[in-house]
MIKETOR-639215 format. One record per residue (C-alpha): x, y, z negated; residue in three letters. Coordinates in steps of 0.25 Angstrom, whole numbers, padded with zeros to 4 digits. Last residue first. Example, Ala and Ser with C-alpha at 12.3 -4.5 7.8 and 13.67 -1.06 7.14 Angstrom:
<nodes>
+-------+-------+-------+------+
|    px |    py |    pz | guti |
+-------+-------+-------+------+
|  0055 | -0004 | -0029 |  SER |
|  0049 | -0018 | -0031 |  ALA |
+-------+-------+-------+------+
</nodes>
This chain:
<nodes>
+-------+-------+-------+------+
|    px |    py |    pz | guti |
+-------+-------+-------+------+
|  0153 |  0071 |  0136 |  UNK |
|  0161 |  0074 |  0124 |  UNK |
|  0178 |  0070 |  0126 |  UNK |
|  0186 |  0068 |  0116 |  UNK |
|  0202 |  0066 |  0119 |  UNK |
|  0212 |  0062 |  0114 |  UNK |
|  0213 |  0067 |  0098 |  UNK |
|  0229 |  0064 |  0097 |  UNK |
|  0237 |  0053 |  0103 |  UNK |
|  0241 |  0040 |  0097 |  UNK |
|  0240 |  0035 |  0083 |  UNK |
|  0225 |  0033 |  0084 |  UNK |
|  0222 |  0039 |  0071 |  UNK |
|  0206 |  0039 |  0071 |  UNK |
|  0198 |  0053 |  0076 |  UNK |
|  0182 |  0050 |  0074 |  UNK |
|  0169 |  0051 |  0083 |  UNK |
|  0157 |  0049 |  0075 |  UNK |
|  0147 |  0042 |  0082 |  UNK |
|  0153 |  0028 |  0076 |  UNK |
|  0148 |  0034 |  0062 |  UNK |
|  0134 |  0032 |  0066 |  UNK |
|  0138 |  0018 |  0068 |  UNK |
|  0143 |  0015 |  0054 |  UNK |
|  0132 |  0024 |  0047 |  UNK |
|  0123 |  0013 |  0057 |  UNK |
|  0131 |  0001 |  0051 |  UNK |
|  0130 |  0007 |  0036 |  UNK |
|  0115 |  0009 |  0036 |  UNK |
|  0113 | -0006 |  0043 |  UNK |
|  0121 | -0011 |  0030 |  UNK |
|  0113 | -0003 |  0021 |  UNK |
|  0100 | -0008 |  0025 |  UNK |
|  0105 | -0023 |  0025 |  UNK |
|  0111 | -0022 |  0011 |  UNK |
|  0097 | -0015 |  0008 |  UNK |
|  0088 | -0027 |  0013 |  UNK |
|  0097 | -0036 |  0004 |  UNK |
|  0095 | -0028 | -0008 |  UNK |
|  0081 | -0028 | -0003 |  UNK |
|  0081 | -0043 | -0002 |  UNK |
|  0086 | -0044 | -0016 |  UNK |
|  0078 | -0036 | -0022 |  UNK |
|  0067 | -0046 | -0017 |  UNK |
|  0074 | -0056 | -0022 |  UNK |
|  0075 | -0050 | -0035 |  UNK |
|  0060 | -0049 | -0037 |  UNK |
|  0055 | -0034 | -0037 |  UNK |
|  0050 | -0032 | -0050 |  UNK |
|  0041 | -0037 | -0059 |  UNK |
|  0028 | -0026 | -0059 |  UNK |
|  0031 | -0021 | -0046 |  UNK |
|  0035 | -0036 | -0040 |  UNK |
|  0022 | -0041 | -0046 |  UNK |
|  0014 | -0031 | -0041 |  UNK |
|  0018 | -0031 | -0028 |  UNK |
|  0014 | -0047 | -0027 |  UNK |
|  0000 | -0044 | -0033 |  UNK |
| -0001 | -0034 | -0021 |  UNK |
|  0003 | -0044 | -0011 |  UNK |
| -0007 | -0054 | -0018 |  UNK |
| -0017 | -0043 | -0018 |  UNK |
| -0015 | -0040 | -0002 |  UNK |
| -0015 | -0054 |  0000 |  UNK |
| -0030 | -0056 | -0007 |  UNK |
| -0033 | -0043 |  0000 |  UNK |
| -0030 | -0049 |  0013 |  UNK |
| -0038 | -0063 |  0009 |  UNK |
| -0052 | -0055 |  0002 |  UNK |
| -0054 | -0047 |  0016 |  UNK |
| -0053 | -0060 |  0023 |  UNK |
| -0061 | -0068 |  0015 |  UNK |
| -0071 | -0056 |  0014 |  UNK |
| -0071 | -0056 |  0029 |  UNK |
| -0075 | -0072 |  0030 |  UNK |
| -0086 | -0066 |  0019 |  UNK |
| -0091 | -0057 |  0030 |  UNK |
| -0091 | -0069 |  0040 |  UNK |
| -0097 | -0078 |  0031 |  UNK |
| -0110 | -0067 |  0029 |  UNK |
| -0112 | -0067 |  0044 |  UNK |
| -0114 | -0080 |  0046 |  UNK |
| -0124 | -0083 |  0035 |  UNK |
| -0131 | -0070 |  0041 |  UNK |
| -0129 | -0078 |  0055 |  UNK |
| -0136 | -0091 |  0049 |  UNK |
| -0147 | -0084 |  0043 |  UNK |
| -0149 | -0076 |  0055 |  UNK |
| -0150 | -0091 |  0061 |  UNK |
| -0159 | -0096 |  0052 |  UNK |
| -0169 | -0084 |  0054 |  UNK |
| -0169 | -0085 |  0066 |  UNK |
| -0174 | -0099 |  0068 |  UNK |
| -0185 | -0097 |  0058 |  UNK |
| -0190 | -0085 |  0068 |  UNK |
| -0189 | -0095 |  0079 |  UNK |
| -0197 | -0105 |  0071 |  UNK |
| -0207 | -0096 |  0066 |  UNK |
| -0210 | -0092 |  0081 |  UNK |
| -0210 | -0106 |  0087 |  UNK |
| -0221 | -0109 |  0078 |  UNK |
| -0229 | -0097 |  0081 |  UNK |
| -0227 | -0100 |  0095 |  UNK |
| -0232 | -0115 |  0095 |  UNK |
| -0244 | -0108 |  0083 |  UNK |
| -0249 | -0100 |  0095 |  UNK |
| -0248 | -0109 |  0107 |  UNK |
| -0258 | -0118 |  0098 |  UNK |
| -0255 | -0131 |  0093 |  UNK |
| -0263 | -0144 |  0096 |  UNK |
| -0262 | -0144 |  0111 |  UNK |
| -0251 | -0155 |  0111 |  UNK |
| -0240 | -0146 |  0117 |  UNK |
| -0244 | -0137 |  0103 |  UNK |
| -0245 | -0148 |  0094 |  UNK |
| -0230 | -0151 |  0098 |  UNK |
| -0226 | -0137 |  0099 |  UNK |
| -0232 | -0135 |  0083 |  UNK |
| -0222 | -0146 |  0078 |  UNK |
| -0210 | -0139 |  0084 |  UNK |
| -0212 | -0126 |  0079 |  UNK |
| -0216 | -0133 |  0066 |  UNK |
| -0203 | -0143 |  0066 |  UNK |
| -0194 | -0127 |  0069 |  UNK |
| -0202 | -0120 |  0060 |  UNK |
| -0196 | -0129 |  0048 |  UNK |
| -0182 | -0129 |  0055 |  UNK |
| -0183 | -0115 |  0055 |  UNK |
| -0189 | -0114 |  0041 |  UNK |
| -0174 | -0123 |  0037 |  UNK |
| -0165 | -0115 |  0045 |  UNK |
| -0171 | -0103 |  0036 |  UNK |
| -0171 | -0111 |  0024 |  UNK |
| -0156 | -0113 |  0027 |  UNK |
| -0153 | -0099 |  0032 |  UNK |
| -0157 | -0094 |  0019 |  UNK |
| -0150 | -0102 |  0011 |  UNK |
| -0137 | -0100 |  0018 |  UNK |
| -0141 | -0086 |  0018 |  UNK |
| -0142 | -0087 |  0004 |  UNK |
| -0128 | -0093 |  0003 |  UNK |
| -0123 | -0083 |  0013 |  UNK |
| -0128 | -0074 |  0004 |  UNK |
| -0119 | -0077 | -0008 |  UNK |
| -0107 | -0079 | -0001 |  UNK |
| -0109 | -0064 |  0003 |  UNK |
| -0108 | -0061 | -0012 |  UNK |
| -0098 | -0069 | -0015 |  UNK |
| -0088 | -0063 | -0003 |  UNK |
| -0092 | -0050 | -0007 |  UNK |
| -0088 | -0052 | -0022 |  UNK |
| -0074 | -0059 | -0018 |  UNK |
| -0073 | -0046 | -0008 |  UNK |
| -0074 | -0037 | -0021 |  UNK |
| -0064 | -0046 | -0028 |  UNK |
| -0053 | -0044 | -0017 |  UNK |
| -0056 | -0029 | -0016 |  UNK |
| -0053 | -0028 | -0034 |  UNK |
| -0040 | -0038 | -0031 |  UNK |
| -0035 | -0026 | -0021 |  UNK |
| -0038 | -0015 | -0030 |  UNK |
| -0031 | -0022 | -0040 |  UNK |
| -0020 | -0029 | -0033 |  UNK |
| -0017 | -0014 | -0030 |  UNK |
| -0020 | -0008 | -0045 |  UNK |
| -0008 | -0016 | -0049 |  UNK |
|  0000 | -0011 | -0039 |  UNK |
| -0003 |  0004 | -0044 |  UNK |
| -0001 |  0000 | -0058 |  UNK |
|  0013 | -0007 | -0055 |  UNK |
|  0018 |  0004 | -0047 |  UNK |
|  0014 |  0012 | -0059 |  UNK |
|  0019 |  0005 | -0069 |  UNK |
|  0032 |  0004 | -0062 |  UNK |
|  0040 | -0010 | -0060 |  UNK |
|  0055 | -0011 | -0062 |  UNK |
|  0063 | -0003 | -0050 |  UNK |
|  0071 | -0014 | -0039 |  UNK |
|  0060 | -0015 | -0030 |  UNK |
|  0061 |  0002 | -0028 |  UNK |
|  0074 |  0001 | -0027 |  UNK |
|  0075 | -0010 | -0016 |  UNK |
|  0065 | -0002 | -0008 |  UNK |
|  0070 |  0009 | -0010 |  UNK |
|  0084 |  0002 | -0005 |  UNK |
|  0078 | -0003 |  0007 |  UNK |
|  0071 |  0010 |  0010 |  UNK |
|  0084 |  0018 |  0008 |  UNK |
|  0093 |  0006 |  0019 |  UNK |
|  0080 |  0008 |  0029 |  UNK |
|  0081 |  0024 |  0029 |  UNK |
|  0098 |  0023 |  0031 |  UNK |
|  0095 |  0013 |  0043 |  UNK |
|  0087 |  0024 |  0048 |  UNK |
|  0096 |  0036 |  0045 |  UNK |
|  0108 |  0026 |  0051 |  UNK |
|  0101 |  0024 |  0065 |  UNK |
|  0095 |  0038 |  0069 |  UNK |
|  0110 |  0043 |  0065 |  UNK |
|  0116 |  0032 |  0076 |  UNK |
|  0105 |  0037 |  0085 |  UNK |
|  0108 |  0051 |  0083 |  UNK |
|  0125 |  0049 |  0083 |  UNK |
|  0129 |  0057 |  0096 |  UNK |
|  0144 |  0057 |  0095 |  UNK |
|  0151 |  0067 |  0084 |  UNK |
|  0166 |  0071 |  0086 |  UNK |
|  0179 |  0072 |  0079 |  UNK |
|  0177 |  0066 |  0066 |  UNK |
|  0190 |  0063 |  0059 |  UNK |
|  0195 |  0048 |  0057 |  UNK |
|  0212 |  0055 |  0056 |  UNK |
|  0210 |  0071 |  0058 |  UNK |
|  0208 |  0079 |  0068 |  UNK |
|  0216 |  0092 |  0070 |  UNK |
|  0208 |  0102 |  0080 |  UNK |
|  0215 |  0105 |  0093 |  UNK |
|  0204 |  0104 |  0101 |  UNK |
|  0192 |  0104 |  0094 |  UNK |
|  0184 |  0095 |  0083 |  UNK |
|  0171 |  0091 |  0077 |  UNK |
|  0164 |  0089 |  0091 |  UNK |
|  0150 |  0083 |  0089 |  UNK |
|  0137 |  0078 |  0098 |  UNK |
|  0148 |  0069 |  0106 |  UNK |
|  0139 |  0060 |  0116 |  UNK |
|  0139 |  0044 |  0112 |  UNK |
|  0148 |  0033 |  0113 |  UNK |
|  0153 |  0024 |  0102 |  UNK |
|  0166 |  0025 |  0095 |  UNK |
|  0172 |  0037 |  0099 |  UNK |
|  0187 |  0038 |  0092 |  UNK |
|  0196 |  0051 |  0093 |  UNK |
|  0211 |  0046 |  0093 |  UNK |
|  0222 |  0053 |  0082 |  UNK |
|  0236 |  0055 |  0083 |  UNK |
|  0245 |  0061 |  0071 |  UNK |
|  0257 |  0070 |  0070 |  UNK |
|  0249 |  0082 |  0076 |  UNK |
|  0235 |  0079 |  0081 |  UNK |
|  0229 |  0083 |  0094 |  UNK |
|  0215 |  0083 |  0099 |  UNK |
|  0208 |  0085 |  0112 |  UNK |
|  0194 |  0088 |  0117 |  UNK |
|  0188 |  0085 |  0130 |  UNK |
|  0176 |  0093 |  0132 |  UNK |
|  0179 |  0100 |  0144 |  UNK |
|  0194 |  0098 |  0150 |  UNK |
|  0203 |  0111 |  0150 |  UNK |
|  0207 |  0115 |  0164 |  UNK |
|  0224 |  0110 |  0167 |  UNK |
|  0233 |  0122 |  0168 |  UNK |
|  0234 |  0128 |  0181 |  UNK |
|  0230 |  0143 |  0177 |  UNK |
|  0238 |  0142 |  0166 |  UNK |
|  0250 |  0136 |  0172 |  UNK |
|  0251 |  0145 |  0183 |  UNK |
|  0249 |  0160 |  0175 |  UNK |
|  0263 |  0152 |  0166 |  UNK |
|  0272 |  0151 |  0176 |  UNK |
|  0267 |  0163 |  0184 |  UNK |
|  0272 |  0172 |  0170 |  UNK |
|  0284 |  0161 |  0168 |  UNK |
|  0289 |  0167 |  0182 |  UNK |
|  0287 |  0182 |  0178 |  UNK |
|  0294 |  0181 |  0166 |  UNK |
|  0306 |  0174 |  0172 |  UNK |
|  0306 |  0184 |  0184 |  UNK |
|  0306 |  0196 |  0172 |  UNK |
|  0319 |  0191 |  0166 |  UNK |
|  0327 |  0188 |  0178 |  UNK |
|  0323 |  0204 |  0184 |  UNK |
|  0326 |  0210 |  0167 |  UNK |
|  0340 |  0205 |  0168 |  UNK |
|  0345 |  0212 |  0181 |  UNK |
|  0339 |  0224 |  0178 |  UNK |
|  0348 |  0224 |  0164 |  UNK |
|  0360 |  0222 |  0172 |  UNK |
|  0358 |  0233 |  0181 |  UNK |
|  0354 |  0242 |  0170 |  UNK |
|  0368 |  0238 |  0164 |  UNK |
|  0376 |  0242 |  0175 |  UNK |
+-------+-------+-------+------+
</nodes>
């Protein structure tokens, strides 16, 4: 009697086992397939929203499913290369501008102060050189002036002889001779007054170059003499002023580009609603 009733126990018993046996083989191998790079978060007791404030691809995943993220943590990096290239410049222009303000705000140095010196020195010992150029070709032009003068005044004098001759000459006084002897001088007086006048000629246009040479290097002094005077005084206060100015500005454009490389940084906020969504890298 009791085997009978332990048979009749054990049949129920190994039917429920089988069923919950198929029950279970169909659920996993109908179960939903997991989704490629999509990545979800869950917070107990509070909710949290991931944020991506510009577009860009991911280059960085800081966090895996299941992981605990807390409030304003960074979850993933975007592709920041330009906004990088951008902020290392703008930080090179803000420490130039403030090396350049440092540098103006220092008292003057001996040495700067020598080696400017010497500039307008060597600059003021070229200048005189040219005035000394400049005299001396002065000088011939005014002999070839001369020169060209009593050359100009032979021509002239050969030129009434020439002239006299060819009229004794069509009257038969003059010989053929003495016509082309005359008209000889007076050419050769003729050429001489005008290579005169292009010697003359060409002496002006050397000293035109000496102007010119003596113009640039007399702004090259001034500018000189200028530096000088801020190295031994000083920068002024207004130009202090304009690089204080020039630095508010570089700082300023540092800031917005640290303020837009940031942007690339994909951050949890508390959203009050839901857990980490969804994050998808394409």
């Amino acid at each position: 009697m009791k085997d009978r009733k332990g048979k009749r126990i054990a049949k129920p018993v190994f039917i429920l086992i089988l069923i919950a046996g198929i029950a279970a083989a169909a659920w996993y191998y109908t179960r939903p397939a997991p989704v490629n790079s999509v990545y979800y978060g869950e917070i107990h007791g509070k909710a949290y929203d991931v944020v991506v404030r510009v577009p860009g691809m991911v280059t960085d995943i800081y966090f895996e499913e299941g992981d605990m993220v807390a409030e304003d943590e960074t979850v993933a990096v975007l592709d920041d290369t330009a906004a990088k290239a951008a902020y290392d410049k703008a930080a090179a222009a803000a420490a130039t501008v403030k090396a350049q303000y440092d540098r103006a705000a220092l008292p003057a140095r001996d040495q700067e102060v020598a080696i400017q010196s010497d500039a307008v020195g060597q600059i003021q010992s070229q200048i005189n050189a040219l005035y000394n150029s400049r005299k001396k070709l002065e000088t011939t032009i005014s002999q070839l002036e001369l020169a060209n003068q009593a050359a100009d005044d032979l021509f002239e004098l050969k030129k009434d002889s020439y002239d006299k001759i060819l009229v004794l000459y069509n009257e038969g006084i003059e010989t053929e001779t003495a016509l082309q002897k005359a008209e000889n001088e007076m050419n050769a007086a003729e050429k001489s007054a005008d290579t005169g006048r292009l010697q003359i000629e060409a002496v002006r246009n050397d000293i035109s170059v000496i102007n010119a040479q003596i113009s640039a290097l007399s702004y090259q002094r001034n500018s000189a003499r200028e530096g000088l005077s801020l190295v031994q005084e000083g920068a002024l206060d207004e130009d202090l002023d304009i690089l204080l100015k020039q630095m508010d500005l570089a700082a300023l454009d540092m800031n917005l580009a640290a303020y837009q490389l940031s942007l690339y940084q994909v951050n949890t906020y508390h959203g009050g609603r839901g857990g980490v969504r969804q994050f998808r890298s394409r």
